[in-house]
C-alpha positions in Angstrom: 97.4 5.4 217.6 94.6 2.9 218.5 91.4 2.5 217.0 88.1 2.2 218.5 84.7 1.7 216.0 81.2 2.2 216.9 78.0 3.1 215.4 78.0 6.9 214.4 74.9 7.9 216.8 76.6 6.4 219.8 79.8 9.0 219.2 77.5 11.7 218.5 76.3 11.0 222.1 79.8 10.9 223.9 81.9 12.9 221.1 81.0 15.9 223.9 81.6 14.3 226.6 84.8 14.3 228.7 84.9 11.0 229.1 83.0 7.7 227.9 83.0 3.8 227.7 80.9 2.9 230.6 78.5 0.9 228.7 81.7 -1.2 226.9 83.3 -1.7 230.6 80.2 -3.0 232.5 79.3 -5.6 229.5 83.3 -6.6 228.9 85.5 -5.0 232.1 87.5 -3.0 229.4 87.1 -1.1 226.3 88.3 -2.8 223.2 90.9 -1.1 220.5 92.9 -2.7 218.0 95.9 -1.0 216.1 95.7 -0.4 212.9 97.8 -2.5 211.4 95.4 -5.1 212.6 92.2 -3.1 212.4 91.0 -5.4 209.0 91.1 -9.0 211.0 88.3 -7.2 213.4 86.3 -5.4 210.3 84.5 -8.0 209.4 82.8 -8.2 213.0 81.2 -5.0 212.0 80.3 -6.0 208.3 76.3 -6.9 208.9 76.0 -3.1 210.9 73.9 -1.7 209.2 73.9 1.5 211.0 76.7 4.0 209.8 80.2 3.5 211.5 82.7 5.4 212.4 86.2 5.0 213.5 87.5 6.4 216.8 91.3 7.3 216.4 92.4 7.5 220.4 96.4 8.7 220.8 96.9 6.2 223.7 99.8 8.2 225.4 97.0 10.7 226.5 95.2 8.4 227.5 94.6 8.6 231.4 93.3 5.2 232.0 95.5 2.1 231.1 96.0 0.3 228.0 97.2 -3.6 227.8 98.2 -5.4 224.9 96.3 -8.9 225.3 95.9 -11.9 223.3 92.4 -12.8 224.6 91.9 -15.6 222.1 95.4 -16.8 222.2 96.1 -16.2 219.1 99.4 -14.8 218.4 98.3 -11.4 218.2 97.9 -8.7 220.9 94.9 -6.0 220.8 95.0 -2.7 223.1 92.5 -3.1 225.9 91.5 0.1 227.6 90.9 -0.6 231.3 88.9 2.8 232.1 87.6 5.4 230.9 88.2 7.0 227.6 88.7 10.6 227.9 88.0 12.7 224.6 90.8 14.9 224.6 92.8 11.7 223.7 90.9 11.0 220.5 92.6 13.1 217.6 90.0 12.6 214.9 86.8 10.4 214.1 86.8 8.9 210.9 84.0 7.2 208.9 84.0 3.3 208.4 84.4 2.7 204.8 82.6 -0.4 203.2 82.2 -1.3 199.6 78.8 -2.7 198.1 79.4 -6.3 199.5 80.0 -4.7 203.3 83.6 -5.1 203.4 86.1 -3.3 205.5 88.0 -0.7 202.9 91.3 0.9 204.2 91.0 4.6 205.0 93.2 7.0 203.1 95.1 8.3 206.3 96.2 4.6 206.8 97.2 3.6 203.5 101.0 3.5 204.5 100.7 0.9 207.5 100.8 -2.6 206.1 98.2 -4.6 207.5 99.6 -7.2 209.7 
């Protein structure tokens, strides 16, 4: 499973739709994932949202367009890249994007058994 976050009006515009990510591939040429166990070093690039988040859990072997594991910042680590469209029937659930009082990332429930990497 990969993860995709966005702000919560944004899915409740495409969580109907058969397929979505336009906006992401015009502005970036893909659509941008991260696994789990590495969802917490991208958090914090959502931390001064104020607009309530959610977390788009996408099975990526039903996903119809391609997925490549890149390390775009050369940093040891390589993120799922969605080059295409994101067809719905590939995400298996929507979770919300949990933040303590200080805006901090805090692990959902249903991940609580993969370490963090």
């Amino acid at each position: 499973m990969i993860l995709h976050c966005m702000k919560k009006s944004t899915w409740e515009e495409r969580k109907n739709k058969e397929q979505w990510g336009e906006r992401n591939i015009e502005a970036e040429g893909f659509i941008h994932c991260s696994t789990i166990e590495y969802f917490w070093r991208v958090a914090p690039n959502f931390k001064n949202v104020q607009e309530e988040l959610v977390l788009i859990c996408i099975d990526e072997n039903a996903l119809k367009s391609e997925v490549r594991y890149e390390d775009g910042d050369n940093c040891g680590r390589f993120y799922p890249h969605v080059y295409g469209l994101i067809n719905n029937n590939a995400v298996v659930d929507v979770l919300p994007f949990l933040k303590d009082e200080s805006g901090n990332y805090i692990k959902n429930a249903e991940f609580v058994d993969i370490a963090d990497r």
